[in-house]
C-alpha positions as CSV (number, residue, x, y, z in Angstrom):
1,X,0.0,0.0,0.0
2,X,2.8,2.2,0.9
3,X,3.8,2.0,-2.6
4,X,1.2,4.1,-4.3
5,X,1.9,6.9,-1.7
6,X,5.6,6.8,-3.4
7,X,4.5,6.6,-6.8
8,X,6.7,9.7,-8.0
9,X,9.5,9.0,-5.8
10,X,11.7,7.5,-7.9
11,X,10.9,9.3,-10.9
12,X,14.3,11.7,-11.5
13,X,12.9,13.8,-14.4
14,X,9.4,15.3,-16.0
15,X,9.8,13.7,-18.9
16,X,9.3,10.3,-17.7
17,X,6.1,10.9,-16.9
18,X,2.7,10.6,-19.3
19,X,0.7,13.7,-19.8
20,X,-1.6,11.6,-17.7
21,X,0.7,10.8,-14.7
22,X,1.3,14.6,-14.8
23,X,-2.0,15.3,-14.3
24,X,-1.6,13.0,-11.5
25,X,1.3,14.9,-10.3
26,X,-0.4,18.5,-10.5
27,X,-2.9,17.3,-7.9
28,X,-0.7,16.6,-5.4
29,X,-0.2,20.2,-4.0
30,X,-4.0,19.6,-3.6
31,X,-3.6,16.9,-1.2
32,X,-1.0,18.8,0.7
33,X,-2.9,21.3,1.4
34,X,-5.9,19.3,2.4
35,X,-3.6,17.3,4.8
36,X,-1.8,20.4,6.4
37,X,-4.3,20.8,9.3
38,X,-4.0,16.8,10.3
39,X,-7.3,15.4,8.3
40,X,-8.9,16.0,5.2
41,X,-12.1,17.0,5.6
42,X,-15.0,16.0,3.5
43,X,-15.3,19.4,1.5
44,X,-11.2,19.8,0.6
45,X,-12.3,16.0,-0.7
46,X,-15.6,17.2,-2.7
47,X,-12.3,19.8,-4.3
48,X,-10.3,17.7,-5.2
49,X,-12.0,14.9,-6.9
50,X,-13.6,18.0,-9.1
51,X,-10.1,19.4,-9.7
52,X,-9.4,15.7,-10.7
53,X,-12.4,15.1,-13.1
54,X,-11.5,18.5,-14.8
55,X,-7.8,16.4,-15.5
56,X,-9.9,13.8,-16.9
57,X,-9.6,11.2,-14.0
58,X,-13.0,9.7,-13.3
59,X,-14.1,7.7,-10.4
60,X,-13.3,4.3,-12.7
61,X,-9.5,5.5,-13.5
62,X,-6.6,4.0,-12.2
63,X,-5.8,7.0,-10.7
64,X,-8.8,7.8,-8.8
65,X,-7.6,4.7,-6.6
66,X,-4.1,6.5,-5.6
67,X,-6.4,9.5,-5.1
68,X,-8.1,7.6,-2.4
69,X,-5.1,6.4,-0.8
70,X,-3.6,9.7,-0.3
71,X,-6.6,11.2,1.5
72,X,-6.8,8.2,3.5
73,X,-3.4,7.8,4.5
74,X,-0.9,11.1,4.4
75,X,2.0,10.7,2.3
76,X,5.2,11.8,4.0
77,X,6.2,15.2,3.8
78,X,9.2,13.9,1.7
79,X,6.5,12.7,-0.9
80,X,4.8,16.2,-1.3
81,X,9.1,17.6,-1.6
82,X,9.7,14.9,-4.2
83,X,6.5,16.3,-6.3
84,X,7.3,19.7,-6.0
85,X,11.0,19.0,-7.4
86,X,9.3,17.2,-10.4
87,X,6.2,19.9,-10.4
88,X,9.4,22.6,-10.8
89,X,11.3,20.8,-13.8
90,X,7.7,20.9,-15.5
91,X,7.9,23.9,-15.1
92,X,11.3,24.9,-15.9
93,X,10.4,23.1,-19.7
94,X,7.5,25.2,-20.2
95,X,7.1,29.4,-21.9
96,X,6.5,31.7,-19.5
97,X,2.8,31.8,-20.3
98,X,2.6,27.8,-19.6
99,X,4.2,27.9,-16.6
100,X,2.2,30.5,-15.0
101,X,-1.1,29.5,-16.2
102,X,0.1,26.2,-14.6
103,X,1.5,28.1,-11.5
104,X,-1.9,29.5,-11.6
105,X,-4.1,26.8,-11.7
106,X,-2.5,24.6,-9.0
107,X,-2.6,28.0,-6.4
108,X,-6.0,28.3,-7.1
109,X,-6.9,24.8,-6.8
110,X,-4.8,24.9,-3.4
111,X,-6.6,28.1,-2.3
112,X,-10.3,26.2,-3.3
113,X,-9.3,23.3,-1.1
114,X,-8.2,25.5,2.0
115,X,-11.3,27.7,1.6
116,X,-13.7,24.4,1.6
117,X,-13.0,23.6,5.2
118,X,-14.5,26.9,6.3
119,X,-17.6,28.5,5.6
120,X,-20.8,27.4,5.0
121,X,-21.0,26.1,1.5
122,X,-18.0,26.5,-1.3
123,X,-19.7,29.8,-2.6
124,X,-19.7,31.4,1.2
125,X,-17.3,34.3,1.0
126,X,-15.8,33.8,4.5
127,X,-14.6,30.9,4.0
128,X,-11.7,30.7,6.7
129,X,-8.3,29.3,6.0
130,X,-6.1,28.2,8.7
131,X,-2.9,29.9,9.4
132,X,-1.3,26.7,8.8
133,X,-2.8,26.9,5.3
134,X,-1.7,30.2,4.5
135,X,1.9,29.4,5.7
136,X,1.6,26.6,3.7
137,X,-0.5,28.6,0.8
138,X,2.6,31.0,0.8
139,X,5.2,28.3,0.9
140,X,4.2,27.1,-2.0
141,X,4.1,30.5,-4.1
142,X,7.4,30.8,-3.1
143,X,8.6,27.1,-4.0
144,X,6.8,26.8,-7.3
145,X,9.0,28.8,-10.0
């Protein structure tokens, strides 16, 4: 089981990943953030299985079954490092206007799932975000090139 958790971990570079696996990959700043307050709640889930569907992943796809896994069981914080590393050479391959449409999309998605455990529906404007979301929010604007 622990394996699925590690699925990126020994991937060294981008490029051996499919467009798919990558789609994979961009979610997993996601599933930090849902994790970063000790439990992912029910709503931050309702987010990301949305912001997985938009990347084509469907409850019957392979990777809607790592998904699972990693809001059942936290992957290591070495994990979430490992993805970031690999999220960054993505990046580094990409035009400017790729990378921070990409940048973009993944803070967004981030901020969605920290706002969802707060408030009283995912349109409520005060939704609240922890401070260990923000700190984590603003880590990753800063880590993400």
């Amino acid at each position: 089981m622990k394996k699925r958790n590690n699925v990126f971990t020994d991937v060294e570079s981008i490029d051996e990943l499919s467009e798919q696996e990558k789609s994979l990959l961009f979610l997993t700043p996601l599933i930090q953030t849902a994790w970063v307050c000790g439990g992912v709640s029910p709503r931050e889930k309702q987010v990301i299985y949305k912001a997985a569907r938009e990347e084509s992943i469907d409850e019957r796809h392979q990777f809607n079954d790592i998904i699972d896994e990693w809001l059942k069981y936290q992957p290591s914080q070495i994990f979430f490092d490992d993805c970031i590393a690999l999220i960054n050479n993505s990046l580094e391959k990409m035009t400017v206007k790729e990378r921070n449409l990409l940048k973009t999309k993944i803070l967004q998605r981030c901020n969605q799932v920290a706002a969802s455990a707060g408030g009283k529906s995912l349109m409520d404007i005060n939704h609240h975000i922890s401070p260990n979301e923000e700190h984590l929010l603003n880590r990753l604007r800063e880590v993400l090139i």
